[in-house]
N, C-alpha and C positions, 0 to 999 in steps of 0.2 A: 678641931682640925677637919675638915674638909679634902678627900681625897678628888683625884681628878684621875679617871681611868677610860682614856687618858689622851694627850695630846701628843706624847710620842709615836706612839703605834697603836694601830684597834686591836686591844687587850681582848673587846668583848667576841668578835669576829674571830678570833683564833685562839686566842689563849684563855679561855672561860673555863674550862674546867680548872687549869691554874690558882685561876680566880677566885675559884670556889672552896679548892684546897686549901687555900691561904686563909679564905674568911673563917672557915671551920676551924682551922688551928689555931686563929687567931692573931695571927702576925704575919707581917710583910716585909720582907730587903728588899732597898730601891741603891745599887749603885751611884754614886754622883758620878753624870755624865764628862762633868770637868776632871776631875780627881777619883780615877775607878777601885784604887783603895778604902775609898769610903764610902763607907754603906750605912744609909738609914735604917734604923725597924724602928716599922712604925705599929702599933697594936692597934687593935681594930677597939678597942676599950676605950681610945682617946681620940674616935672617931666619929664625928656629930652629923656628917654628910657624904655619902657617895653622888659624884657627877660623872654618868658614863658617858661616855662620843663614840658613838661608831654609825659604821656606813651598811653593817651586818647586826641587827638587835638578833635575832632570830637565837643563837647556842644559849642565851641567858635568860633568856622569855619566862620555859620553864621553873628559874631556880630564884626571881623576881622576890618570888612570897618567901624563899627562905633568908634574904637579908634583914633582917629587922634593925636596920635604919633608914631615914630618908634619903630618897632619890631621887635625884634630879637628872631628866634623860634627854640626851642631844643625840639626833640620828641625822646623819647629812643624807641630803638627795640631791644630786644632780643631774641632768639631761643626760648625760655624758653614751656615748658609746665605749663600744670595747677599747677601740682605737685609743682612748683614753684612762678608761678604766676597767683594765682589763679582766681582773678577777672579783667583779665588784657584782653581788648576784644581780637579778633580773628586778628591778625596778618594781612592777607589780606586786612581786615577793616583799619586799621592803614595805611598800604602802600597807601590805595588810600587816603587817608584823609590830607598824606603827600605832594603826588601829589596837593591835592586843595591849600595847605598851599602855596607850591610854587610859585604856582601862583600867589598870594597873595601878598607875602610880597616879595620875589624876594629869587632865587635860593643862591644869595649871604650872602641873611639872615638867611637863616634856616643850619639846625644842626642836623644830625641824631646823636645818644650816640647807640653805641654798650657798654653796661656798666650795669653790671659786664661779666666779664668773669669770669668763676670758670670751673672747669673739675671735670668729676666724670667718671663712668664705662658709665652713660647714656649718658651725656653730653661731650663726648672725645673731641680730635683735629681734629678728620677729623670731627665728628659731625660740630662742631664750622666750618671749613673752607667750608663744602660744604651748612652750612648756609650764612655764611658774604656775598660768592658766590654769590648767589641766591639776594638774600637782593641787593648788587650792581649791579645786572640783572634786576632787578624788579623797583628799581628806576634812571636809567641811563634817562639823562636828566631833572631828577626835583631835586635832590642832588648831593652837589659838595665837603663837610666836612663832612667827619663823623671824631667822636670823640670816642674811642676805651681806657674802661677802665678796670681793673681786682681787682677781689672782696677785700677786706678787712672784718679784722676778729672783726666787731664788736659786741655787745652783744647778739644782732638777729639773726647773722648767729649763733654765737654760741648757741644759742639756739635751732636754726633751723638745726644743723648739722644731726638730723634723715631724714630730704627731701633732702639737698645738698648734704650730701657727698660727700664733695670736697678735693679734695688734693691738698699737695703742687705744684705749679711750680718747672718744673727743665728749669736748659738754653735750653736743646734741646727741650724744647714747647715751649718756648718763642721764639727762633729760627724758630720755624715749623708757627706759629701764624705770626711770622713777617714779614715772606718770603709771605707767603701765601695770607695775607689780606692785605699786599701793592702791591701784584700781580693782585689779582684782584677788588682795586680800580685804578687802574692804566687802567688796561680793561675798563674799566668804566669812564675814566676821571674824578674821585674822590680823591681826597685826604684823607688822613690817618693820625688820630696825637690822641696823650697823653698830658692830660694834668697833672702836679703835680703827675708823677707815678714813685715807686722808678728803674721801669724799663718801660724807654720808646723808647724802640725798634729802635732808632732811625738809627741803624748801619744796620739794614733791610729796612728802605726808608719812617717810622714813621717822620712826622714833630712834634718836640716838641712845641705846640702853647697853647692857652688858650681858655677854655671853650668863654670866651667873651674877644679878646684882645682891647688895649687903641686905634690898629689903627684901626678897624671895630668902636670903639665907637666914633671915634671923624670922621671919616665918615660922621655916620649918625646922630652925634648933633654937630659936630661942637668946641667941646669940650673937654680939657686937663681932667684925671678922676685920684686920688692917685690910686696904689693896692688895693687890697682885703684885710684891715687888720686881717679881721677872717678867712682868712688863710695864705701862705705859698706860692700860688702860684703867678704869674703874670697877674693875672683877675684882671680886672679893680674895681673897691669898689663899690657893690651892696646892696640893702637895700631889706631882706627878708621879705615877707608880709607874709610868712607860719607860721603854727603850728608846732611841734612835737606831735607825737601819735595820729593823724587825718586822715591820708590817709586808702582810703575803698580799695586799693590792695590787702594787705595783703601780699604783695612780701616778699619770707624768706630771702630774704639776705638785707631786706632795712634798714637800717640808722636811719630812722625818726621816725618807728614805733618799740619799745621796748618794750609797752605793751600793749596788746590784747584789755584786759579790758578796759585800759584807752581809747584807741580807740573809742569804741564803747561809752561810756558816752561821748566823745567830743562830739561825731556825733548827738547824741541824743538833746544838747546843743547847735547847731546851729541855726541859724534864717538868713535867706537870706537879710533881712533887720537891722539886727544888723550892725555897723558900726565898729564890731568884728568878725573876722573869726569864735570864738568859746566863747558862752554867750554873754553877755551883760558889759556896764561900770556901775562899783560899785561908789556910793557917795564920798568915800576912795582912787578913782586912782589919780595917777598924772599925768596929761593931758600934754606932751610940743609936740611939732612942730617940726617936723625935717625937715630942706631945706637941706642937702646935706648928 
């Protein structure tokens, strides 16, 4: 099994000591977000890979050495200002913390997301190119993937369309982005790819690959893995330990978070020693065991 921590909400960014709690005792409940009566535990015994995502590595850095399994680490970086990502720390801070990661768990494991890309008057194409730029300046020699995604129009952006203001793509930005940010990871001895994007650049020198592909997995376990059934693309079958509507970003264009309010009462509802991301197990759940 393969955990994914996570694509719900940044677990590592806020909830790490949780995280820690849990791998120490050895088990984890994950709610199903459809049906919130049931509850996965999943043992950390039947678990051959951790993959983190976050936009804050930094609370985890530290406790790295005490997981003794393989890790595979994804840190998004984007240009972004407050105006957009408001509790998202200071860009600098992140690049070095990337650096320590590297070190870490190995250049081959880790994963920078340039993700979302959106354009507006503030946010243009040269914005964006003499960022990526810079970004692949700043970490040449400790990243070798970056993963390069463009926003989708889900109910948050739309909501949040008063900060983004973003417009549509035409070819000739996709074109300008393509040329551009495979020119200089290429400067950089970096590679460039999309994963599952209905435009993935690949005719500008974009590798079409996967956020976590089957041959990086069996790598480092050893291990044949199906797809990803809850999605669409070619990523190996992960098992989310996130919430929806939990992350303290507050990023306009995220995914996971759709309401403010709900937000703030998960967070409220936490307990670092619960052996649930968010509350507690009711008398009423149904408790099974997931091995794969």
């Amino acid at each position: 099994m393969i955990l994914n921590v996570s694509g719900r909400t940044d677990v590592v960014a806020f909830y790490t000591p949780w995280f820690m709690n849990r791998y120490h005792e050895g088990f984890i409940d994950v709610r199903n977000p459809f049906n919130p009566k049931l509850v996965s535990r999943i043992n950390f015994s039947n678990v051959d890979l951790i993959m983190f995502c976050t936009k804050n590595p930094r609370p985890i850095i530290s406790y790295l050495k005490e997981i003794n399994k393989p890790i595979v680490f994804h840190v998004t970086l984007t240009p972004y200002l407050k105006d957009i990502e408001p509790n998202v720390p200071n860009k600098k801070e992140v690049i070095e913390d990337i650096k320590k990661i590297s070190d870490i768990v190995g250049i081959d494991n880790l994963f920078v997301r340039y993700d979302p890309v959106f354009l507006s008057d503030k946010y243009n194409i040269d914005y964006h190119k003499k960022m990526f730029e810079r970004m692949c300046l700043l970490l040449n020699g400790y990243v070798k993937n970056i993963i390069v995604s463009f926003i989708d129009d889900y109910k948050n952006v739309r909501n949040n369309m008063k900060y983004i203001k973003y417009r549509d793509f035409t070819e000739n930005d996709y074109r300008e982005i393509g040329i551009s940010f495979s020119e200089s990871a290429e400067k950089y001895n970096m590679t460039v790819q999309t994963c599952f994007e209905d435009r993935n650049l690949s005719e500008y020198g974009f590798k079409v690959g996967e956020c976590l592909s089957h041959e990086l997995a069996y790598i480092l376990t050893g291990k044949k893995y199906p797809n990803w059934s809850a999605r669409k693309c070619n990523c190996v079958q992960m098992v989310d330990i996130g919430m929806y509507n939990t992350c303290k970003h507050f990023c306009k264009y995220c995914y996971a978070n759709y309401d403010e309010k709900s937000v703030k009462n998960n967070i409220e509802r936490h307990n670092p020693n619960s052996s649930l991301l968010i509350g507690e197990l009711n008398n009423d759940d149904i408790i099974k065991e997931r091995i794969k």
